[in-house]
MISEPA-517602 format. One record per residue: residue number from 1; x, y, z of N, C-alpha, C in turn. Coordinates in steps of 0.001 Angstrom, whole numbers, plus 500000, padded with zeros to 6 digits. Layout:
BEGIN
<r><num>NUM</num><n_X>X</n_X><n_Y>Y</n_Y><n_Z>Z</n_Z><ca_X>X</ca_X><ca_Y>Y</ca_Y><ca_Z>Z</ca_Z><c_X>X</c_X><c_Y>Y</c_Y><c_Z>Z</c_Z></r>
...
This chain:
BEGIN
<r><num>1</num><n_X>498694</n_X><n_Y>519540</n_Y><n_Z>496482</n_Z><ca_X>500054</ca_X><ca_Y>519118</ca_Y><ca_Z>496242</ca_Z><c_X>500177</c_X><c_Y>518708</c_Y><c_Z>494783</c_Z></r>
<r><num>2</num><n_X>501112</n_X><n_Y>518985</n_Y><n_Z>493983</n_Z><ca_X>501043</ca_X><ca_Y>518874</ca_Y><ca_Z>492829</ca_Z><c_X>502345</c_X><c_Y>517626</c_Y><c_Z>492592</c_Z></r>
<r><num>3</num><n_X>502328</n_X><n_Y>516931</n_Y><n_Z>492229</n_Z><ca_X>503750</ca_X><ca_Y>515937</ca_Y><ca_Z>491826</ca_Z><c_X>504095</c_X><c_Y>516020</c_Y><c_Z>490287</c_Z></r>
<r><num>4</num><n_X>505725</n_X><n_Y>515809</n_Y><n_Z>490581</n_Z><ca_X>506124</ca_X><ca_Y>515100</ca_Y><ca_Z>489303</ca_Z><c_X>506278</c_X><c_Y>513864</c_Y><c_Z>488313</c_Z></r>
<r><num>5</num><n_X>506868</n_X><n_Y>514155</n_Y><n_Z>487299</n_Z><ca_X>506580</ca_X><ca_Y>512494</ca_Y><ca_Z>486621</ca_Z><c_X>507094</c_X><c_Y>511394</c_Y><c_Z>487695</c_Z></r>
<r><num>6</num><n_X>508064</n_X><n_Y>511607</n_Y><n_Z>487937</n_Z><ca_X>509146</ca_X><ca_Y>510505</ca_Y><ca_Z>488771</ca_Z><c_X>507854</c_X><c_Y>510259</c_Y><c_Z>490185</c_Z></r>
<r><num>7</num><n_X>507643</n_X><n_Y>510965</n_Y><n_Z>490425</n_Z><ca_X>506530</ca_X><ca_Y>510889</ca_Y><ca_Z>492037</ca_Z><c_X>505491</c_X><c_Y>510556</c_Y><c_Z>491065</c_Z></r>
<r><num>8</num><n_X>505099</n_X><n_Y>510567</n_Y><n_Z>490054</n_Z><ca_X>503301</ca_X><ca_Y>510222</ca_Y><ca_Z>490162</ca_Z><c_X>503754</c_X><c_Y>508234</c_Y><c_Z>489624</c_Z></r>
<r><num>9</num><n_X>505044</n_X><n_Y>508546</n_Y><n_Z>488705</n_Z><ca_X>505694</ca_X><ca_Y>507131</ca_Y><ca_Z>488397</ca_Z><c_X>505303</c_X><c_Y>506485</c_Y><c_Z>490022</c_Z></r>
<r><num>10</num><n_X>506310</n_X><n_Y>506633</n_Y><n_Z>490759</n_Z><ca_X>506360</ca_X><ca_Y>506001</ca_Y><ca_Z>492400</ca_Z><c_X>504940</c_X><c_Y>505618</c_Y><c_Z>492411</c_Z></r>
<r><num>11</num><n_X>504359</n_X><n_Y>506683</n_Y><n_Z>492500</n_Z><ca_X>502389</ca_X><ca_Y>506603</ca_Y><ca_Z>493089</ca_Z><c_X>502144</c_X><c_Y>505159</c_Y><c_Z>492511</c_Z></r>
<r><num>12</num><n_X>501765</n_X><n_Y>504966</n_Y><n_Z>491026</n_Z><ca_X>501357</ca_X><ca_Y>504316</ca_Y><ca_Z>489989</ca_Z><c_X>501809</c_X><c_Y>502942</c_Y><c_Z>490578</c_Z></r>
<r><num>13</num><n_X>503165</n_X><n_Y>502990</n_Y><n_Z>491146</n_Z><ca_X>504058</ca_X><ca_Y>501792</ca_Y><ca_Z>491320</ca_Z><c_X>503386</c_X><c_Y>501166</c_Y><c_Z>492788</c_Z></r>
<r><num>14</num><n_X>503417</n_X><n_Y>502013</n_Y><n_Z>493411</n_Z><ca_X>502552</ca_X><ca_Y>502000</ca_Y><ca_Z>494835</ca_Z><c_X>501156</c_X><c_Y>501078</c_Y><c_Z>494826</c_Z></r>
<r><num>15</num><n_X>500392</n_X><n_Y>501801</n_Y><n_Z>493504</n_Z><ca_X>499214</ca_X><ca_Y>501167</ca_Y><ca_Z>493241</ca_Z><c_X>499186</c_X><c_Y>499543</c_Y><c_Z>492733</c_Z></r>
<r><num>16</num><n_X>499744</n_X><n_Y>499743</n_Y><n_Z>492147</n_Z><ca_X>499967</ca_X><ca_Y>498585</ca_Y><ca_Z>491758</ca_Z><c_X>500822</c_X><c_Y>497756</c_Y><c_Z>492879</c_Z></r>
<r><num>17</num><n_X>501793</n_X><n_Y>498284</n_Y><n_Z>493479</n_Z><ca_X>501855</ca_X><ca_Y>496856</ca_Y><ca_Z>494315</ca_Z><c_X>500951</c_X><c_Y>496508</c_Y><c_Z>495399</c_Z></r>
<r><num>18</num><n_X>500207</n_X><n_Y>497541</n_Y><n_Z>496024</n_Z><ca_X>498606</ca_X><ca_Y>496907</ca_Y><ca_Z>496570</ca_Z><c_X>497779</c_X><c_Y>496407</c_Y><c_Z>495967</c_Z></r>
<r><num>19</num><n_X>497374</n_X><n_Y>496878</n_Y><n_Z>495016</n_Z><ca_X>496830</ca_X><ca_Y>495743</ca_Y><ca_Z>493778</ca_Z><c_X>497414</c_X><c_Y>494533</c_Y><c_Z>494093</c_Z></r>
<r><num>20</num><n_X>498272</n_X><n_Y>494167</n_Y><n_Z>493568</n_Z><ca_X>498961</ca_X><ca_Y>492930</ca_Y><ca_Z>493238</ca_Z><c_X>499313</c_X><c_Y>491730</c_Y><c_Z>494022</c_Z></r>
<r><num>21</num><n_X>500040</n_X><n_Y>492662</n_Y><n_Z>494956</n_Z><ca_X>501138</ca_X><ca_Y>491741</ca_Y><ca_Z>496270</ca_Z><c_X>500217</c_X><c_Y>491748</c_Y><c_Z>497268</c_Z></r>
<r><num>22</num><n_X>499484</n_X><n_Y>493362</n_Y><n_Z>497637</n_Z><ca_X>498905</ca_X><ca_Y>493493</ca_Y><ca_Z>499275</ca_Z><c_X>497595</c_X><c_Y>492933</c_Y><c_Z>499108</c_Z></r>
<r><num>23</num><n_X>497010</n_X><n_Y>493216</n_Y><n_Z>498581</n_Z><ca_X>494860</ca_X><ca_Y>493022</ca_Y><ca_Z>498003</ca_Z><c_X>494697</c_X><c_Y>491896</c_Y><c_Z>499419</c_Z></r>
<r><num>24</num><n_X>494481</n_X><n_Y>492898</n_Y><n_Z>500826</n_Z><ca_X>493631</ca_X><ca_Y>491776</ca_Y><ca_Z>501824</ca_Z><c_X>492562</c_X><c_Y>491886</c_Y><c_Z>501574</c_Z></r>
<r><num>25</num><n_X>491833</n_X><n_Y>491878</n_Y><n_Z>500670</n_Z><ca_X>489957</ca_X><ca_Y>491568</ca_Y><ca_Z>501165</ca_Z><c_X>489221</c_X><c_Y>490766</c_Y><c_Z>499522</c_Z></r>
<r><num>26</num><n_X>490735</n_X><n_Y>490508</n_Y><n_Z>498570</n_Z><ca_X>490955</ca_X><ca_Y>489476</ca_Y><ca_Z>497740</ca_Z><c_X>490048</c_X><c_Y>490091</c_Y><c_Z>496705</c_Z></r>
<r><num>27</num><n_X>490155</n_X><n_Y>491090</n_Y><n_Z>496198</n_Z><ca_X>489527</ca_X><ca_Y>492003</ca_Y><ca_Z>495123</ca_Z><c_X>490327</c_X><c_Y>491702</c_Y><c_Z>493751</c_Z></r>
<r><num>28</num><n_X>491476</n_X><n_Y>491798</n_Y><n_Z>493574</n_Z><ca_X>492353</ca_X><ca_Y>492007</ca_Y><ca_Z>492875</ca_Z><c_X>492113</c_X><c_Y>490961</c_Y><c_Z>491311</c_Z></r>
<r><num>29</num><n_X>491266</n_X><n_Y>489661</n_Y><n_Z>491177</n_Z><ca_X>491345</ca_X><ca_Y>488882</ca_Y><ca_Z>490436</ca_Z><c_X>489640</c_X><c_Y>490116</c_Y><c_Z>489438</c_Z></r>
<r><num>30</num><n_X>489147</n_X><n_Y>491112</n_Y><n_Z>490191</n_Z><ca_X>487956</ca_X><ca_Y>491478</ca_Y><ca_Z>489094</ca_Z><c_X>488619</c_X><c_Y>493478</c_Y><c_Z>488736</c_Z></r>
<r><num>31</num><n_X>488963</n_X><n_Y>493272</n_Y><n_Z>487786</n_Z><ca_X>489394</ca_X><ca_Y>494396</ca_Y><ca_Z>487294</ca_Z><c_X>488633</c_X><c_Y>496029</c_Y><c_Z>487269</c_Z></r>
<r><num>32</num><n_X>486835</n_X><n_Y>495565</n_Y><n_Z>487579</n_Z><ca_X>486291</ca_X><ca_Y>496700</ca_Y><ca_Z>488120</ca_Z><c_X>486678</c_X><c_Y>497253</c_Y><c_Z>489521</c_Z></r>
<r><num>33</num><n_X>487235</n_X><n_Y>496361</n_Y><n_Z>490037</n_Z><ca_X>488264</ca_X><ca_Y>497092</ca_Y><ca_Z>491952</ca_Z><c_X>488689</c_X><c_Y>497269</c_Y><c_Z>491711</c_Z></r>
<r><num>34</num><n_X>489548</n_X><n_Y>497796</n_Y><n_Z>490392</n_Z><ca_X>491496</ca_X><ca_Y>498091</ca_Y><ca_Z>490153</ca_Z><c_X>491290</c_X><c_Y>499299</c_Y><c_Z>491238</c_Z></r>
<r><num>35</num><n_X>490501</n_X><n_Y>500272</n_Y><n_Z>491691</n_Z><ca_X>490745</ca_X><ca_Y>501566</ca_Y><ca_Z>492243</ca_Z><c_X>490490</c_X><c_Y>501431</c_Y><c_Z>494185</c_Z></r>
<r><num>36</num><n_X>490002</n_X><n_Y>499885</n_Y><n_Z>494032</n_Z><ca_X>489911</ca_X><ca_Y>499524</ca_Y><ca_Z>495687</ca_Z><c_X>490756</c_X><c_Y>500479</c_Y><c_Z>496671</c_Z></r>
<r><num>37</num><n_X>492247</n_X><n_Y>499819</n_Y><n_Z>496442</n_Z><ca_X>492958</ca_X><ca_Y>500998</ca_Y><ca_Z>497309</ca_Z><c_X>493803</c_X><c_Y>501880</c_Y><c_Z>496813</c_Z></r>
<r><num>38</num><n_X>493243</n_X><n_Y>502866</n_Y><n_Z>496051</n_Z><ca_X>493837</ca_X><ca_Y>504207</ca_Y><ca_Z>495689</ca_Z><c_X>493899</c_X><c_Y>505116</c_Y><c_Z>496972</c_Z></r>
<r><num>39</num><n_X>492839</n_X><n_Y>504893</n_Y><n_Z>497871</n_Z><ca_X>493164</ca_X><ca_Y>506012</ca_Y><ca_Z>498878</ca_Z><c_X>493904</c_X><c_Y>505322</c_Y><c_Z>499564</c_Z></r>
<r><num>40</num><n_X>494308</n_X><n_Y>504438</n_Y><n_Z>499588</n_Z><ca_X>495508</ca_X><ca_Y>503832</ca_Y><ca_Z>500823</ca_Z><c_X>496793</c_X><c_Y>504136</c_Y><c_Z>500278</c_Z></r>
<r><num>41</num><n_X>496945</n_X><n_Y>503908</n_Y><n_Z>498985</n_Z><ca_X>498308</ca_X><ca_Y>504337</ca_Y><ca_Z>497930</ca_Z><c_X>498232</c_X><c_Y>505428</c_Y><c_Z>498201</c_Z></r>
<r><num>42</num><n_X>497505</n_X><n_Y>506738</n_Y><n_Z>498306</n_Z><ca_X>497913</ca_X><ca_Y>507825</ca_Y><ca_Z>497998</ca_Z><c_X>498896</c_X><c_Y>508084</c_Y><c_Z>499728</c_Z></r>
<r><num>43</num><n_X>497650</n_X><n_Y>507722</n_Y><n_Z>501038</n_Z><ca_X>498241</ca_X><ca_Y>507607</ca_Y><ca_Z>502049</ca_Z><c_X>500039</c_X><c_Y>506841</c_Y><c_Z>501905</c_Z></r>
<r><num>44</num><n_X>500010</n_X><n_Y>506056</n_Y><n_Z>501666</n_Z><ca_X>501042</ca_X><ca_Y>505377</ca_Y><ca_Z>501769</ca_Z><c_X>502616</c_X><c_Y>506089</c_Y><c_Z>500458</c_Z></r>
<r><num>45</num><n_X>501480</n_X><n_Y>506781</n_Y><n_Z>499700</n_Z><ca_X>502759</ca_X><ca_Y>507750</ca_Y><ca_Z>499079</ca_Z><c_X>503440</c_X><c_Y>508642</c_Y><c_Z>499490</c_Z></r>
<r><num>46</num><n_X>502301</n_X><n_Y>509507</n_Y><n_Z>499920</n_Z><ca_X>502812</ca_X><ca_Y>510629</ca_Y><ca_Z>501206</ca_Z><c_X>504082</c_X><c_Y>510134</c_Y><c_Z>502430</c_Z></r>
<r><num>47</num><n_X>503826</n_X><n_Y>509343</n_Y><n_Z>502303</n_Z><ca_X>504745</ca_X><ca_Y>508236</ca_Y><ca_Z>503414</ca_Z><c_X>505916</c_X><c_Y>508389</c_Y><c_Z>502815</c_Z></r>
<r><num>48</num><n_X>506076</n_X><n_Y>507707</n_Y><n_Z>501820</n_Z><ca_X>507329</ca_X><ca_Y>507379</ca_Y><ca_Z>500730</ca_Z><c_X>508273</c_X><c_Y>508758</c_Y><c_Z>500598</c_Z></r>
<r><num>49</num><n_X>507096</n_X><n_Y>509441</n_Y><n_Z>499989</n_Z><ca_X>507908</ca_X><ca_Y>510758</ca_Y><ca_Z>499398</ca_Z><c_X>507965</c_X><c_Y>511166</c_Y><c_Z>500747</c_Z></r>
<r><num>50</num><n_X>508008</n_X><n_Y>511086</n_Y><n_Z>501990</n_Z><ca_X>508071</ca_X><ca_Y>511840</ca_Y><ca_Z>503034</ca_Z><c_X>509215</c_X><c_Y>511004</c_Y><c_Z>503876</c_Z></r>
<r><num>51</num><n_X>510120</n_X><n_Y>510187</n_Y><n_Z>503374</n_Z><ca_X>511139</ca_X><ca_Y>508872</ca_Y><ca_Z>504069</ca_Z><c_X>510816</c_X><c_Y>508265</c_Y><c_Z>504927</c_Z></r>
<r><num>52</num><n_X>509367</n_X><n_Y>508116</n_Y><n_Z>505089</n_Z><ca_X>509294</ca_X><ca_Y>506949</ca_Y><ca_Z>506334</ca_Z><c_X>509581</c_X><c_Y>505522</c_Y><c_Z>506353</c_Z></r>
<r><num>53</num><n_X>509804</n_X><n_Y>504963</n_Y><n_Z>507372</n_Z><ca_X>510741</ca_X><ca_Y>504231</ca_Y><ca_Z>507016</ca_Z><c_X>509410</c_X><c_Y>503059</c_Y><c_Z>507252</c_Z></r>
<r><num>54</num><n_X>510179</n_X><n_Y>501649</n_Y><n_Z>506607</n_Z><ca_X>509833</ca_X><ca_Y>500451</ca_Y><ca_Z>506349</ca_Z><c_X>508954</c_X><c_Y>500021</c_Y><c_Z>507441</c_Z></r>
<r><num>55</num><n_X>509188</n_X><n_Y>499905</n_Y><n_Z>508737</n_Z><ca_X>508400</ca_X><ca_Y>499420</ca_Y><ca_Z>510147</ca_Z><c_X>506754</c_X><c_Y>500570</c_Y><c_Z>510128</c_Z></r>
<r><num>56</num><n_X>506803</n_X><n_Y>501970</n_Y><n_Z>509363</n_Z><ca_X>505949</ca_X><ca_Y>502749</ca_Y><ca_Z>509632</ca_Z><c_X>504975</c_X><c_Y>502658</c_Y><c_Z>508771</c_Z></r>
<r><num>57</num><n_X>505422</n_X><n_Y>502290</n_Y><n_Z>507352</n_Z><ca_X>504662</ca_X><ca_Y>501536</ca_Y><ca_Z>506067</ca_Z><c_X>504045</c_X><c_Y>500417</c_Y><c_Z>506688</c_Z></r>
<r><num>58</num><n_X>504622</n_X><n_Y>499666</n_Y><n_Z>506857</n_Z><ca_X>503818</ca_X><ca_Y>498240</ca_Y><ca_Z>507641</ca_Z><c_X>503090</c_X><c_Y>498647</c_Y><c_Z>508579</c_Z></r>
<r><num>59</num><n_X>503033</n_X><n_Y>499098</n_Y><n_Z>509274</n_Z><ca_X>502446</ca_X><ca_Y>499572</ca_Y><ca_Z>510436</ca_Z><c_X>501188</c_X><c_Y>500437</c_Y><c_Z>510097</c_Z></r>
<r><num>60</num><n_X>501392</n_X><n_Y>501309</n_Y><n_Z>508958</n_Z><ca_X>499988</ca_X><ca_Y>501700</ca_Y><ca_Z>507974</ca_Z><c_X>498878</c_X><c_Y>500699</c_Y><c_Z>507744</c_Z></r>
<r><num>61</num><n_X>500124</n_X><n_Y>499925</n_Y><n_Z>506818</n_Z><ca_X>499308</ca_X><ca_Y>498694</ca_Y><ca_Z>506449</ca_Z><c_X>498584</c_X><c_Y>497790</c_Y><c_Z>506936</c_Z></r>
<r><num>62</num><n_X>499045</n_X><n_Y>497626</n_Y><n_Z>508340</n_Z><ca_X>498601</ca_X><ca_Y>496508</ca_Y><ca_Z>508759</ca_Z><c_X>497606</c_X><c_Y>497297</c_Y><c_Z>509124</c_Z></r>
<r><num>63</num><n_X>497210</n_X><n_Y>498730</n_Y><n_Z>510076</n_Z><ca_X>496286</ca_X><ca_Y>499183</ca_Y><ca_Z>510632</ca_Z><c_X>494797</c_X><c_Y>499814</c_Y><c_Z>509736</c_Z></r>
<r><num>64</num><n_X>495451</n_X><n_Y>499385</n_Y><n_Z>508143</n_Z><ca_X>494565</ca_X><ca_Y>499561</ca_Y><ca_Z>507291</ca_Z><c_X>493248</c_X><c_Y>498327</c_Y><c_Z>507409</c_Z></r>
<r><num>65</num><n_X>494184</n_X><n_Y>497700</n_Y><n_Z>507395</n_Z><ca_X>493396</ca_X><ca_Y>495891</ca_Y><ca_Z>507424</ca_Z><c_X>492939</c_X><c_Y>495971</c_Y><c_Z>508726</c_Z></r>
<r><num>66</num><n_X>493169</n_X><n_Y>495960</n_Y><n_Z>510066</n_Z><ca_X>492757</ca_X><ca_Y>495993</ca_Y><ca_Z>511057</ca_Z><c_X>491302</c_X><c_Y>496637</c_Y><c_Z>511921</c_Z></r>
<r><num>67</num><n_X>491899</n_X><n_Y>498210</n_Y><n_Z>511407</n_Z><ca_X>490485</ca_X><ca_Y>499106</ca_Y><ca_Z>511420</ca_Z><c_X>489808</c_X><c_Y>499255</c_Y><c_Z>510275</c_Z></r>
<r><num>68</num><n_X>490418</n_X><n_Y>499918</n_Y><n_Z>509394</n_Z><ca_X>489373</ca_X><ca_Y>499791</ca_Y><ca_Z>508148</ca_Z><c_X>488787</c_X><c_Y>499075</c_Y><c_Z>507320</c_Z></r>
<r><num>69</num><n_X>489414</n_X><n_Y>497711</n_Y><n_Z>507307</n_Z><ca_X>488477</ca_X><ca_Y>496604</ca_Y><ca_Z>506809</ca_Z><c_X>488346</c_X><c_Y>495262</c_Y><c_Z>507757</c_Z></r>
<r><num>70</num><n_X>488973</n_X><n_Y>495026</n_Y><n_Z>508836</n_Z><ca_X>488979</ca_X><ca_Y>494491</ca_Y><ca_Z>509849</ca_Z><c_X>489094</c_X><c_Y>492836</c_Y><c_Z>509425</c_Z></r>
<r><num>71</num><n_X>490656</n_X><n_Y>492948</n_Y><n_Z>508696</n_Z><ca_X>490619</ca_X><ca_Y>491740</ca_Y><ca_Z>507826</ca_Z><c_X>492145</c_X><c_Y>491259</c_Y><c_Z>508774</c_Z></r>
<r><num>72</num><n_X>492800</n_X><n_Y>492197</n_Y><n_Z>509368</n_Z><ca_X>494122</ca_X><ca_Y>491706</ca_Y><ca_Z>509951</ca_Z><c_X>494143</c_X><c_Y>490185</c_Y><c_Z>510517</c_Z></r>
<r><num>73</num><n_X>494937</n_X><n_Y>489678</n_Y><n_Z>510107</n_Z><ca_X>495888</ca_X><ca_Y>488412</ca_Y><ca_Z>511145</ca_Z><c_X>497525</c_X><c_Y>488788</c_Y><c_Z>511329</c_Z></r>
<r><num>74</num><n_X>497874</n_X><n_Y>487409</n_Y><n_Z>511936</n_Z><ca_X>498895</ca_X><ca_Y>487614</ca_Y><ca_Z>512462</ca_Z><c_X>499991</c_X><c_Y>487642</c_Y><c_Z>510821</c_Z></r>
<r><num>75</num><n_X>499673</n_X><n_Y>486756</n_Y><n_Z>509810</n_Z><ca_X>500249</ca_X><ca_Y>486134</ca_Y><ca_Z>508843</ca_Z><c_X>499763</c_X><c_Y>487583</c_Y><c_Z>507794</c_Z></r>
<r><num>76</num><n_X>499113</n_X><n_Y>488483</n_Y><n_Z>508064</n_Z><ca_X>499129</ca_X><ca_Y>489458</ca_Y><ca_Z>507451</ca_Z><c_X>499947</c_X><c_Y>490704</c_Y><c_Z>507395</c_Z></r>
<r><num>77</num><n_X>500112</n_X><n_Y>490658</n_Y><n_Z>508880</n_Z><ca_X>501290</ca_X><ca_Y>491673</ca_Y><ca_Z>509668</ca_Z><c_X>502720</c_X><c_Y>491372</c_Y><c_Z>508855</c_Z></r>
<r><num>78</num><n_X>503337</n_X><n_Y>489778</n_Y><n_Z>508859</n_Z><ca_X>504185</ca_X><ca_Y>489745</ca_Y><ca_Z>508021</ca_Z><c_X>503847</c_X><c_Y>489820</c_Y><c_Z>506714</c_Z></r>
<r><num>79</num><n_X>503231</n_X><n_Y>489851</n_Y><n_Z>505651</n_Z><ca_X>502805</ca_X><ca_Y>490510</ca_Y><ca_Z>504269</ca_Z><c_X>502997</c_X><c_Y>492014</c_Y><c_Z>503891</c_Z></r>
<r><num>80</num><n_X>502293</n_X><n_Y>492629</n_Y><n_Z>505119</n_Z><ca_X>502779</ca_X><ca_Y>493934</ca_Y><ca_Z>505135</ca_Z><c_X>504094</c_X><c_Y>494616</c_Y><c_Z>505532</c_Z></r>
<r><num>81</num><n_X>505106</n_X><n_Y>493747</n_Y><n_Z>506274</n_Z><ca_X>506365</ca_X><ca_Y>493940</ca_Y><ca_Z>506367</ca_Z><c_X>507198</c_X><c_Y>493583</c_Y><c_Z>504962</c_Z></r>
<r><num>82</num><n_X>506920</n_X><n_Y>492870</n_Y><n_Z>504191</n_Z><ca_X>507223</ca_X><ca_Y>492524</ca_Y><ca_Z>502955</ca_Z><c_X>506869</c_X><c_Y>493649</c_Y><c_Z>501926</c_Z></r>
<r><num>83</num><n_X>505735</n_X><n_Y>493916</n_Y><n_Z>501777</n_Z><ca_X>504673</ca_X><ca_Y>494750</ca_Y><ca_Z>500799</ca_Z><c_X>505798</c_X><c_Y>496308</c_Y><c_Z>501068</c_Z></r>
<r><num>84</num><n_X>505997</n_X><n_Y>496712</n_Y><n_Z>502330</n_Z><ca_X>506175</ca_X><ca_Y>498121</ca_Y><ca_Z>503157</ca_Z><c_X>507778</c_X><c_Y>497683</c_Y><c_Z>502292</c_Z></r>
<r><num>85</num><n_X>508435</n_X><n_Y>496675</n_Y><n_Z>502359</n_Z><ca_X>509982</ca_X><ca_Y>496831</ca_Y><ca_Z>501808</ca_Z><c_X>510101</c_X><c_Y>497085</c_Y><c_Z>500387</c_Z></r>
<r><num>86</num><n_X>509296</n_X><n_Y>496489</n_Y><n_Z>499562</n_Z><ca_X>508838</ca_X><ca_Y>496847</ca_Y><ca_Z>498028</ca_Z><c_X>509012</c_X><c_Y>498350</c_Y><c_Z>497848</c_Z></r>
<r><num>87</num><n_X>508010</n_X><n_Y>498871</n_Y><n_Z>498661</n_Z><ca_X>507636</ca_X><ca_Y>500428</ca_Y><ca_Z>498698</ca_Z><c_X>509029</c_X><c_Y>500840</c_Y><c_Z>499036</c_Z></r>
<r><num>88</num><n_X>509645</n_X><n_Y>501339</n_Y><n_Z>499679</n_Z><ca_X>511055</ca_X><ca_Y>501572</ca_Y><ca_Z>500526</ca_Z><c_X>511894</c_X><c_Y>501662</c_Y><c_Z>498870</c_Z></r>
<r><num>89</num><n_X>512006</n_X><n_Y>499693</n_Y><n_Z>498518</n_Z><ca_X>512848</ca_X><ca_Y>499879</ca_Y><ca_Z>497293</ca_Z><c_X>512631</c_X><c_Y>500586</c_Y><c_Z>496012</c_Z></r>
<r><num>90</num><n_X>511141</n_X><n_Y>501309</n_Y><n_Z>496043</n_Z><ca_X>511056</ca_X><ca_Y>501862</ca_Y><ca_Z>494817</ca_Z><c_X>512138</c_X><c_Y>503558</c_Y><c_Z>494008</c_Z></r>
């Protein structure tokens, strides 16, 4: 799949707000993880550029933390309903 400026812009934006806002496993303060979750951004771009909606982003998210790093709580589920609306507004 090849993207454009405006879509790789989005991507970049993506990354960075898991970086920033989402970081469950608290990486985000050592700048050698900046690439921690690139494969979840890219997942979660495909999403974007594909209109899924806000409940299905979260619902990524949370099942990211859950199975793949097995960091989920309840107080995380709402983070990722927050994090998933960011994405939506980009």
């Amino acid at each position: 799949m090849s993207i454009n400026l405006e879509q790789n812009k989005i991507f970049n934006q993506i990354k960075e707000i898991l970086w920033s806002d989402w970081d469950p496993i608290g990486v985000n303060d050592c700048d050698d993880a900046r690439d921690e979750y690139t494969s979840y951004a890219l997942q979660i771009f495909g999403m974007k550029i594909h209109n899924a909606d806000k409940q299905n982003i979260a619902d990524r998210l949370y099942k990211f933390e859950m199975v793949d790093m097995e960091v989920g709580t309840f107080e995380s589920k709402i983070l990722c309903e927050k994090i998933a609306q960011k994405i939506i507004e980009l």
